[in-house]
C-alpha positions in Angstrom: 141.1 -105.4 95.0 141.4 -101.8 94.1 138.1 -102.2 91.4 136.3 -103.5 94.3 136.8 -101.3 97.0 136.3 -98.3 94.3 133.1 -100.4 93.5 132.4 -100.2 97.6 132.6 -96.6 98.1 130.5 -95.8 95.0 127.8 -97.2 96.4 128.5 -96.0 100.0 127.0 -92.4 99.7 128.5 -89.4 98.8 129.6 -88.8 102.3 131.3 -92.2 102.7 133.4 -91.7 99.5 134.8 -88.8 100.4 136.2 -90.9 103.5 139.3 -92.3 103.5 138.7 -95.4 105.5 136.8 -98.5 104.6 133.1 -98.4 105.3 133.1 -101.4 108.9 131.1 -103.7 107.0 133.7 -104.2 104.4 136.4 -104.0 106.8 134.4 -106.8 108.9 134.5 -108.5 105.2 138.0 -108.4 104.9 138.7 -109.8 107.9 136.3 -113.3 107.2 138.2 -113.4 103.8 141.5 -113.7 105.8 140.1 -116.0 108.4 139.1 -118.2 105.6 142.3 -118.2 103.9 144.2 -119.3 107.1 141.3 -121.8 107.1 141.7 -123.2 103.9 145.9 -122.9 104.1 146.0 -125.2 106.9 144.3 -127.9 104.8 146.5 -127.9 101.9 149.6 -127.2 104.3 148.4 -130.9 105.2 147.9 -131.9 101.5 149.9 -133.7 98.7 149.7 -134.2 95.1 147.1 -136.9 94.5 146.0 -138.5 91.0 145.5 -136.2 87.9 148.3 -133.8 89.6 150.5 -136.5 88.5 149.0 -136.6 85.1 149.5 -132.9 84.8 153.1 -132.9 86.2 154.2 -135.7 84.2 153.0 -133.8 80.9 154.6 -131.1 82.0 157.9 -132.8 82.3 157.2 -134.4 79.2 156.1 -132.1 76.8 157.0 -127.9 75.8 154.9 -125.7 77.5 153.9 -123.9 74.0 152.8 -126.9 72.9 149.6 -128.2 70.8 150.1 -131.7 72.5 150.6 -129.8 75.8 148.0 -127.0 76.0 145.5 -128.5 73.5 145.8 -131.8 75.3 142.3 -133.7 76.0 142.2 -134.5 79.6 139.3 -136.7 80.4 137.4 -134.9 78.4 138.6 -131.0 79.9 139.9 -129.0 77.8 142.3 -126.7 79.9 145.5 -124.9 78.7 145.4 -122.1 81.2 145.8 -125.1 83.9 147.9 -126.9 81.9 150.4 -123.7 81.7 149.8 -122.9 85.4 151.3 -126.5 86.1 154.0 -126.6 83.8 155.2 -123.1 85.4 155.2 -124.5 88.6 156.8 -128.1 87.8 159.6 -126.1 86.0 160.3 -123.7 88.7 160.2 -126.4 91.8 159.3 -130.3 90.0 157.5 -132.3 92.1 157.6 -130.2 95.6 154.3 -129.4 96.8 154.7 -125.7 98.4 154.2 -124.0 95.1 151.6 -125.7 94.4 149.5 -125.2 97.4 150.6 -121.6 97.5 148.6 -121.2 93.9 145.5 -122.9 95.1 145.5 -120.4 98.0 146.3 -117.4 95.9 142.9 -118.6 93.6 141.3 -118.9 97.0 141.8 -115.6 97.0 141.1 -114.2 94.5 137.9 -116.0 94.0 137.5 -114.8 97.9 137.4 -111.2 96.9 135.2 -111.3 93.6 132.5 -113.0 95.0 132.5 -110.0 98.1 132.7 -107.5 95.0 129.5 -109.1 93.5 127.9 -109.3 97.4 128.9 -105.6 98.1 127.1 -104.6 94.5 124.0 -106.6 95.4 123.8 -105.7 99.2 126.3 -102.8 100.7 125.0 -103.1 104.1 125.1 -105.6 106.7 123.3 -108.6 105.2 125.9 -109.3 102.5 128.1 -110.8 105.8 125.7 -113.6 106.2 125.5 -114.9 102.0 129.7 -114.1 102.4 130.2 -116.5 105.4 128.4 -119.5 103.3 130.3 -118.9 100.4 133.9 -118.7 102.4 133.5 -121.4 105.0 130.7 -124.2 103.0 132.2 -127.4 102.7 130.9 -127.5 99.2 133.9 -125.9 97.4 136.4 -128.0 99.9 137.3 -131.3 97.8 137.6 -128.9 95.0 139.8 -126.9 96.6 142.5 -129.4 98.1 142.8 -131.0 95.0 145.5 -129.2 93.2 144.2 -130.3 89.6 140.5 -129.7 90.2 141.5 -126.3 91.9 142.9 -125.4 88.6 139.5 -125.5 86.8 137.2 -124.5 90.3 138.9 -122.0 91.3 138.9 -119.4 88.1 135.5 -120.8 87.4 134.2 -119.4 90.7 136.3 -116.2 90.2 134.9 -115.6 86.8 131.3 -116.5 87.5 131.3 -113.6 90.4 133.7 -111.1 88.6 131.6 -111.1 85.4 128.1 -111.0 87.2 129.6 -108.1 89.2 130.9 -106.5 85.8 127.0 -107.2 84.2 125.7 -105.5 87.3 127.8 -102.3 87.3 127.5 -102.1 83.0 123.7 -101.8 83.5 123.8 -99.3 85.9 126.4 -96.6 84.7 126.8 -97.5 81.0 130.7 -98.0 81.3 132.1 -99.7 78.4 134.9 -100.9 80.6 132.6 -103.4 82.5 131.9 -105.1 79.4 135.6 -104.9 78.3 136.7 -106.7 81.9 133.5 -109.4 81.4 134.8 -110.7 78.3 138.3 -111.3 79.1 137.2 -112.4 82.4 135.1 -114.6 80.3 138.5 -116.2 78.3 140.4 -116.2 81.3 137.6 -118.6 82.6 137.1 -120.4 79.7 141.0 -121.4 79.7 140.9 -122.6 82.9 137.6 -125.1 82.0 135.2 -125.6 79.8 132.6 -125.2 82.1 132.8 -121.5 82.4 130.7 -121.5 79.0 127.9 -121.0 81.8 129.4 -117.8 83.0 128.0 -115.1 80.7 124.4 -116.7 81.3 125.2 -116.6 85.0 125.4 -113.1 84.5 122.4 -112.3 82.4 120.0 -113.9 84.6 121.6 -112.1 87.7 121.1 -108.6 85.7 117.5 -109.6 85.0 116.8 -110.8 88.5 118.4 -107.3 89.5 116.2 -105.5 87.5 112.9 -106.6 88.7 113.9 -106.6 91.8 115.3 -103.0 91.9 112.0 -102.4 89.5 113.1 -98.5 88.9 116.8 -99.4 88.3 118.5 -99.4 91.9 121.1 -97.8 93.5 122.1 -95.2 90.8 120.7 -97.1 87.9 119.2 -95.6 85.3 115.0 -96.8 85.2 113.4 -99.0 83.2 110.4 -97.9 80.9 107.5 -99.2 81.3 107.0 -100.7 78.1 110.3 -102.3 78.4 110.8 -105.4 80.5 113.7 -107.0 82.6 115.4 -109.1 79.9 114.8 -106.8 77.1 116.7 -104.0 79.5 119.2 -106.6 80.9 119.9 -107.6 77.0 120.2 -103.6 75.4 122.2 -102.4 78.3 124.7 -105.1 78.7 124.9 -105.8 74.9 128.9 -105.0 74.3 129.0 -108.1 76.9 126.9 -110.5 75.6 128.3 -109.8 72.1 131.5 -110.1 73.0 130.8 -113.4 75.2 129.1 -114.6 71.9 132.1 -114.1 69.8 134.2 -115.5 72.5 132.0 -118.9 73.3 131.9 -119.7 69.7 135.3 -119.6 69.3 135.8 -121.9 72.0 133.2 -123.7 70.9 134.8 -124.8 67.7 138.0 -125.2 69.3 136.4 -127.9 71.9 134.6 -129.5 68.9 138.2 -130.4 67.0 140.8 -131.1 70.4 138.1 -132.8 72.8 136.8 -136.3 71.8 132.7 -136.8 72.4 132.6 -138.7 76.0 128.4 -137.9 76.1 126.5 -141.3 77.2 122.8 -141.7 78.1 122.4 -143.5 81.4 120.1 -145.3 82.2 117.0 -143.9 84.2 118.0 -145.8 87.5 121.5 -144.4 87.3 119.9 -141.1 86.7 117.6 -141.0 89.9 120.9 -142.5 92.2 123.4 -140.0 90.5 120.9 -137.2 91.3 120.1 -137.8 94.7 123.4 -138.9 95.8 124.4 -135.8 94.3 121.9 -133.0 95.7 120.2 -134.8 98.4 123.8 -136.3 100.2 126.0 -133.8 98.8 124.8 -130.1 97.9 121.9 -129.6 100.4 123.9 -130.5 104.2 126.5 -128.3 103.5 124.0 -125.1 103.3 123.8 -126.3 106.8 127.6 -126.6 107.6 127.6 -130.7 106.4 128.3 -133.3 105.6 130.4 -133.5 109.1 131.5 -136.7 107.9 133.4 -138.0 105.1 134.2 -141.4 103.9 137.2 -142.3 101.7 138.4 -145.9 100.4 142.2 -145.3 98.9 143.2 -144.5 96.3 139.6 -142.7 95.6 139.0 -139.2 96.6 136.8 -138.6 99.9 132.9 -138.5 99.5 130.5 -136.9 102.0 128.7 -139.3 104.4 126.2 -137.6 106.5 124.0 -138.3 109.1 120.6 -139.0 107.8 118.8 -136.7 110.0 121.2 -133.9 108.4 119.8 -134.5 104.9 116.5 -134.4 106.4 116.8 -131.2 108.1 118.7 -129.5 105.1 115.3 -130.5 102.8 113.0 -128.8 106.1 115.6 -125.6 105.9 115.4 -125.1 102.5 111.7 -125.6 102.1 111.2 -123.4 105.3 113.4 -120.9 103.4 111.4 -120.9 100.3 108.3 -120.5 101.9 110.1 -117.4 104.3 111.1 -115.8 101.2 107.8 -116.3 99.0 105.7 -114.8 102.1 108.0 -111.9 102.7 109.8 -110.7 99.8 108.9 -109.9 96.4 110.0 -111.3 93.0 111.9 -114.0 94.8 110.3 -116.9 93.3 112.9 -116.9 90.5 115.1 -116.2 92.0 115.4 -119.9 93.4 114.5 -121.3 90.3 117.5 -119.9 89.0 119.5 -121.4 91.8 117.9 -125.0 91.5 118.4 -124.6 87.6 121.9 -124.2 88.3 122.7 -127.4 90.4 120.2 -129.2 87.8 122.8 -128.1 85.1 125.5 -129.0 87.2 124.0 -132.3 88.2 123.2 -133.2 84.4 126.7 -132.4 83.6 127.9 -134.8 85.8 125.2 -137.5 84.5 126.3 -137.2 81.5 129.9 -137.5 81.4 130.9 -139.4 84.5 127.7 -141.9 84.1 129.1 -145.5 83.0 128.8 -149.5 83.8 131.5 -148.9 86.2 130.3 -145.6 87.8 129.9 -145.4 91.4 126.6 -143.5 93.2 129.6 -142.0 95.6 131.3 -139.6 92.9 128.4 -137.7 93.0 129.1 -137.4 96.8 132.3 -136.0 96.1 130.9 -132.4 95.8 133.6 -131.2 93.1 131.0 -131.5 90.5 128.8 -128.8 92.3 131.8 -126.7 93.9 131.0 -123.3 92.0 127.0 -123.5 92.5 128.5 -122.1 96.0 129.0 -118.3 93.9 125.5 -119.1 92.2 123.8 -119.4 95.8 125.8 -116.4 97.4 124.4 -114.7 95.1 120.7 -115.8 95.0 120.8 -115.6 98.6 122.1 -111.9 98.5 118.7 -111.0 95.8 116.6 -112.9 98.2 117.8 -110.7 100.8 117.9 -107.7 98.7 114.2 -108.0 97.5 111.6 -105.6 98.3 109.6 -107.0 101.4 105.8 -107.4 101.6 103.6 -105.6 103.5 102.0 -106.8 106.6 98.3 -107.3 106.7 95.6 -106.9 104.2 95.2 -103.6 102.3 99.2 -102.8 103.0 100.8 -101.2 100.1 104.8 -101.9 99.7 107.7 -100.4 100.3 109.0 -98.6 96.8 112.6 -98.8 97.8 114.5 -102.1 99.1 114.9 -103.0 102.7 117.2 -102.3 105.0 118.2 -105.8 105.3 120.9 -105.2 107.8 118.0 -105.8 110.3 117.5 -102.2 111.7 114.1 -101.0 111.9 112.0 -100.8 108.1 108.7 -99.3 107.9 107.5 -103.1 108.2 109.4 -104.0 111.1 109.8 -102.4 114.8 113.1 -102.1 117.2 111.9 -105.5 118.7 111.9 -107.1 115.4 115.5 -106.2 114.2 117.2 -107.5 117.3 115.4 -110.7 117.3 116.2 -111.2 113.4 120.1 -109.8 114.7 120.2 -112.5 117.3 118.6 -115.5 115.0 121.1 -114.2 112.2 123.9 -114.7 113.8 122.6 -117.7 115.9 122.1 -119.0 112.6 125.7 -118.4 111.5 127.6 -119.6 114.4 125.6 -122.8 114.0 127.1 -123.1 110.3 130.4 -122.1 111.0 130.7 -124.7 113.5 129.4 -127.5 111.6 131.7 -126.1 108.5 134.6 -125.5 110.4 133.6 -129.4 111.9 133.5 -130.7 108.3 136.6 -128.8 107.2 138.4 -131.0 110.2 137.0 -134.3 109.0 137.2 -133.6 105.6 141.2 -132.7 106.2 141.9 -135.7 108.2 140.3 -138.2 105.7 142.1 -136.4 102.2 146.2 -136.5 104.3 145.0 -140.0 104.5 147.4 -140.2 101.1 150.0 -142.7 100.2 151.3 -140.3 97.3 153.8 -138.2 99.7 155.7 -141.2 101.5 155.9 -143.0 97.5 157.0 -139.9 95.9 159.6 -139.0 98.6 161.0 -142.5 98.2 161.1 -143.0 94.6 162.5 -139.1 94.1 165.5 -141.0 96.4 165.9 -144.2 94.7 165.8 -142.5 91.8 168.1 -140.0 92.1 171.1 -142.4 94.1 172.5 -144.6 91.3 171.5 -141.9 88.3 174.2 -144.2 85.6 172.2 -147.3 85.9 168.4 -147.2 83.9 165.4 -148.0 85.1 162.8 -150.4 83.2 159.7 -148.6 82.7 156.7 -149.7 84.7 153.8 -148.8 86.2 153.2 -147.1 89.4 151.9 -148.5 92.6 148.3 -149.0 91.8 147.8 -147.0 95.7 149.0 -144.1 93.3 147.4 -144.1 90.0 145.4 -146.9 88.6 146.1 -149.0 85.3 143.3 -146.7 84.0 145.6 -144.0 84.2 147.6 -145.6 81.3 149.9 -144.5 79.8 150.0 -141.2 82.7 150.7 -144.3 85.2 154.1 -145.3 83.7 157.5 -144.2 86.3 158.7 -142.7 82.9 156.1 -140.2 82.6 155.0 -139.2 86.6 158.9 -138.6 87.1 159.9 -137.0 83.8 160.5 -133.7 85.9 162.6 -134.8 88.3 166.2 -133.5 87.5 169.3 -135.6 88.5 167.1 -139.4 87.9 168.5 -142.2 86.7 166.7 -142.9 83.2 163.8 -144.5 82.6 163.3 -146.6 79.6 162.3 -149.7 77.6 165.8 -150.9 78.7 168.1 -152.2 81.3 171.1 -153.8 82.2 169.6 -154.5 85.8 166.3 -155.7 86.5 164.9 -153.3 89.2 160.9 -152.1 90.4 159.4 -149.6 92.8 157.5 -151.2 95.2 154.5 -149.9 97.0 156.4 -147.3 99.1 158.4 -146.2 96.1 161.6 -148.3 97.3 163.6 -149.3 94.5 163.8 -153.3 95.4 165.8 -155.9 93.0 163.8 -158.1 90.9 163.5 -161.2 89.0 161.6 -162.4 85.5 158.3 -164.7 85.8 159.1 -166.2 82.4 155.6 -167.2 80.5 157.4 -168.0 77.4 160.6 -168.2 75.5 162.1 -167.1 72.7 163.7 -170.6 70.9 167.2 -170.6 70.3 168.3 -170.0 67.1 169.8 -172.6 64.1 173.1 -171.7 64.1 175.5 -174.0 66.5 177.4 -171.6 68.8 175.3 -168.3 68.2 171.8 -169.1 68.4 169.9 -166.3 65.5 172.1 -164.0 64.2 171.3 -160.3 64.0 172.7 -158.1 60.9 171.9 -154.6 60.0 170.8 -156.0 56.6 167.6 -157.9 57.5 164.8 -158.2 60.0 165.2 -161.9 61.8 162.4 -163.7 63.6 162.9 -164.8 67.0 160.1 -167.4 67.2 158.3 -168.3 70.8 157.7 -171.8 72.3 154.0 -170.5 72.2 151.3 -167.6 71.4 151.5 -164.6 73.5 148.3 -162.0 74.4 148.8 -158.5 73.6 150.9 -156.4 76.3 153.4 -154.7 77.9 156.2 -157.4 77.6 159.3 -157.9 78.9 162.2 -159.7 77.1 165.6 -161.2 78.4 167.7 -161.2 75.9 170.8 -163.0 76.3 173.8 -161.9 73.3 177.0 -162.0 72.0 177.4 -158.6 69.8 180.9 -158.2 68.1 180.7 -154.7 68.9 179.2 -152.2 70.9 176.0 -150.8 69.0 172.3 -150.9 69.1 169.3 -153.8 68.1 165.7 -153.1 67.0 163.5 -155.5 68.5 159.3 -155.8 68.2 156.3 -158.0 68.1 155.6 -158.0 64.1 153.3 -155.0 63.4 153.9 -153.3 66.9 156.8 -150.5 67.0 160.3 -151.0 67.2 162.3 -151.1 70.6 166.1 -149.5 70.4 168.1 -151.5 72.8 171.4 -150.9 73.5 173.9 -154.0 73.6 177.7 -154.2 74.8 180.9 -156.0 73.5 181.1 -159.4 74.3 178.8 -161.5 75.7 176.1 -160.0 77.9 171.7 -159.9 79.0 169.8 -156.9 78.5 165.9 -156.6 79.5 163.7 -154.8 77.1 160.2 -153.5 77.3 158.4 -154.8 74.2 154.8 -154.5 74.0 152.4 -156.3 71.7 151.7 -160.0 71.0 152.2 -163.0 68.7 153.8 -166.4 68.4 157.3 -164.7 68.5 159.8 -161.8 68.2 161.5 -159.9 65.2 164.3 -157.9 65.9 167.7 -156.6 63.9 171.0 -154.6 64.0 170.8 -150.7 63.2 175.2 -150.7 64.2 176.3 -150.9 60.7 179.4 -154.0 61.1 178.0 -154.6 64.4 176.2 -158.7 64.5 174.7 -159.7 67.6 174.0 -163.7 68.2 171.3 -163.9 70.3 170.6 -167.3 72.7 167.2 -168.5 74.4 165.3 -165.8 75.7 162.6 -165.6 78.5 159.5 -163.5 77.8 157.4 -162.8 81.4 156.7 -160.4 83.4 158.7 -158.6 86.3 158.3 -159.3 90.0 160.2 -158.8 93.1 163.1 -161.0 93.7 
């Protein structure tokens, strides 16, 4: 905060610097940042954990936070130890509550908030960086990214980093100062440990210098000029050379480091899935919410919320934009690349997705989920703010142009009269209330369809089953499929989603008492659906005996498929002590047997025509009887 209001008074005028209050338009600034955070607290005040949070909470429980399994983990294809950290803080300091978690997402909110009104105030310090601020604070496009507590641990540094560093290019070209590089590139890493796609954030950058400097032609506000013989790039590339050096050492490194932890998960769709991923992606996701869209959202549990709008929306979002284009082409200089650099970005962004979310199996509605383009919002506050920034064309033939950028606040130019700037004031902020509302419209929707979540009322029963009757264990099973999906495996399991939670009964591949969760997380009894059995052993009056000295086959009464097994094992140990038990050539299962005669159900997964299993109690012999193999279900 204190680098960017030093970054707003430097380019305030001498008089204003010497001031000690905040030039209005940033105040005005402020005050839309806080608006937007209340905004955005309010929807994850309404929130939960949802999906890959319980992947990343689980791990967290699960593994030490300084961990190569932990921070080097490869999740769906992200590689992300800052977020992995971030979690594992906050599952250590309050496991499985849900305050600190949406506190962080609104503190990176924040954050994010204020860099992107740094880069705004360096591109455009007047009035016209309000209108490019309001679209990035209030779209709808960086919402589902937002609410999400696991994708707002990659979004929200991304978009943080992508403005920070194009603001710290920016203010390197103009003055020189070796500490703009020095911020950049650990900026840069800060991004890049939060998610891998912040490898686009140094380019970001570049192109926004080089899109400055032709714009600003003899350097800009304070800048030093550029010779004629030397060109945008070639300027953007000498003066901001400690950065892109530094971003170069830093992306290579990551690059190797991706390379050995993250396993290839590239395909090549096919064209059709191309064209529907595309257009369901830009045409029904990106392009309404430049006009306060989608207004509706659609959602079919347990899958995230996708936007649904009108079709007359996404037809007047291609009219704005091409009207926009043409506006900008007609009246401002050097703006034509300006939006090719936009578009580029959301092709990028698109492709991404394409390419790693594309399958058989792939839905056209994940592109409609918007989380995939959530940070193109920085890239087109930005290319809005050159746009407005660029030096405007003269009016009728033989005009010559303005040599120094308009005053695109909308007072009176040498190209425009009094008339002119109060109709552009009045369609300026017509234009804006318009977007809020629809925005502020969307947010509502959006807010009712993601607290349509089953996660809280599961999670807040389990945590109390689990917790009442902490002596007896739990067999290990999966999750309500309302919660996460078999997919999920082995992230699914009770074992691993509540490996946090302090004071739980355990959760293992054994039991003494056959219990499940059922779909609201109620801890119900339950019986075995027998498939198969184990045969009962040779020896009259014991069944198969079980010594520490040898591994003993328990054959079945008939093949079983590979899977997660469970196993009745009705005994008579001499002693207390412990049995290994597997399908041959899966891994062993320790269960734990009493004195006397007793049943025990065990976990066993794998396949075969039967059992092997043994005593590891030295002078302990277990006789085991017939022995159902099934599956569990309510009683």
């Amino acid at each position: 905060m204190a680098v960017m209001v030093a970054d707003a008074a430097a380019g305030a005028g001498a008089a204003e610097r010497g001031r000690r209050r905040l030039p209005p338009v940033l105040v005005v600034a402020l005050l839309l940042v806080a608006v937007q955070v209340v905004v955005r607290a309010v929807v994850v005040g309404r929130g939960y954990f949802y999906w890959d949070d319980l992947i990343l909470i689980g791990r967290s429980g699960t593994y030490p936070l300084l961990s190569a399994e932990f921070l080097g983990y490869d999740h769906d294809g992200h590689l992300m130890p800052g977020a992995f950290a971030a979690a594992h803080v906050l599952t250590d300091v309050a496991p499985l509550r849900w305050g600190p978690a949406a506190v962080s997402l609104v503190a990176g909110q924040v954050v994010a908030a204020l860099a992107v009104l740094r880069v705004l105030w360096l591109l455009l310090p007047r009035r016209a960086l309000l209108g490019p601020l309001v679209f990035y604070l209030f779209t709808p496009l960086t919402l589902p990214a937002f609410a999400w507590w696991a994708a707002g641990l990659n979004a929200l540094p991304m978009q943080a980093a992508l403005a920070w560093v194009a603001g710290d290019a920016v203010r390197l070209v103009r003055t020189g100062e070796r500490r703009y590089a020095v911020s950049g590139v650990a900026v840069t890493v800060l991004g890049l440990l939060f998610f891998e796609k912040a490898v686009l954030v140094p380019f970001v950058a570049l192109v926004t210098v080089v899109l400055v400097l032709r714009s600003e032609g003899g350097g800009g506000r304070g800048g030093r000029p550029i010779a004629r013989a030397e060109g945008a790039w070639r300027a953007a590339l000498r003066r901001g050379a400690l950065l892109w050096q530094g971003s170069a050492v830093v992306l290579a490194v990551w690059a190797a480091a991706y390379a050995v932890l993250v396993r290839d998960r590239f395909a090549v769709p096919r064209a059709d899935m191309v064209v529907e991923l595309a257009n369901h992606g830009v045409s029904w996701g990106v392009l309404p919410t430049l006009l306060g869209g989608p207004w509706r959202w659609e959602r079919w549990n347990p899958s995230p919320p996708w936007a649904d709008p009108p079709l007359a929306l996404v037809v007047l979002a291609w009219v704005a934009v091409a009207a926009a284009l043409v506006w900008s082409l007609r009246t401002r200089y050097r703006t034509g690349r300006v939006w090719a650099a936009a578009a580029g970005y959301v092709a990028a962004s698109t492709a991404a997705m394409i390419v790693t979310r594309s399958g058989d199996e792939t839905a056209y509605e994940l592109a409609r989920t918007l989380r995939y383009h959530t940070d193109s919002a920085v890239v087109i506050a930005i290319a809005a703010a050159l746009v407005l920034a660029a030096p405007r064309r003269p009016r009728g033939r033989g005009a010559t142009p303005t040599p120094t950028p308009p005053a695109c606040d909308g007072s009176s130019t040498p190209d425009s009269t009094p008339g002119e700037a109060i109709r552009y004031r009045i369609l300026a902020t017509l234009a804006a209330a318009l977007f809020l509302a629809g925005s502020l419209w969307s947010t509502a929707t959006f807010t009712r369809a993601w607290t349509d979540n089953p996660t809280r009322a599961y999670l807040t029963n389990a945590e109390a089953a689990l917790t009442a009757r902490p002596a007896v264990p739990l067999l290990d099973q999966a999750v309500s499929v309302w919660i996460l999906l078999p997919v999920a495996h082995p992230h699914n399991m009770t074992g691993h989603v509540f490996a946090a939670l302090p004071g739980r009964t355990e959760i293992g591949a054994a039991t003494t008492e056959l219990r499940i969760l059922d779909d609201s997380g109620r801890l119900i009894p339950a019986d075995l659906f027998a498939v198969r059995h184990a045969l009962p052993g040779p020896i009259p009056g014991c069944g198969t005996l079980l010594t520490d000295g040898a591994l003993t086959p328990l054959p079945a009464d008939g093949p079983l498929i590979p899977a997660e097994w469970t196993v009745q094992l009705n005994y008579f140990a001499s002693g207390r002590g412990e049995i290994d038990i597997r399908f041959p050539g899966d891994d062993f299962v320790r269960v734990p047997v009493a004195e006397g005669p007793g049943t025990v159900y065990a976990r066993v997964p794998g396949g075969g025509d039967g059992l092997e299993a043994r005593s590891t109690t030295p002078g302990t012999t277990v006789c085991v009887g017939g022995s159902p193999i099934g599956g569990v279900v309510p009683r």
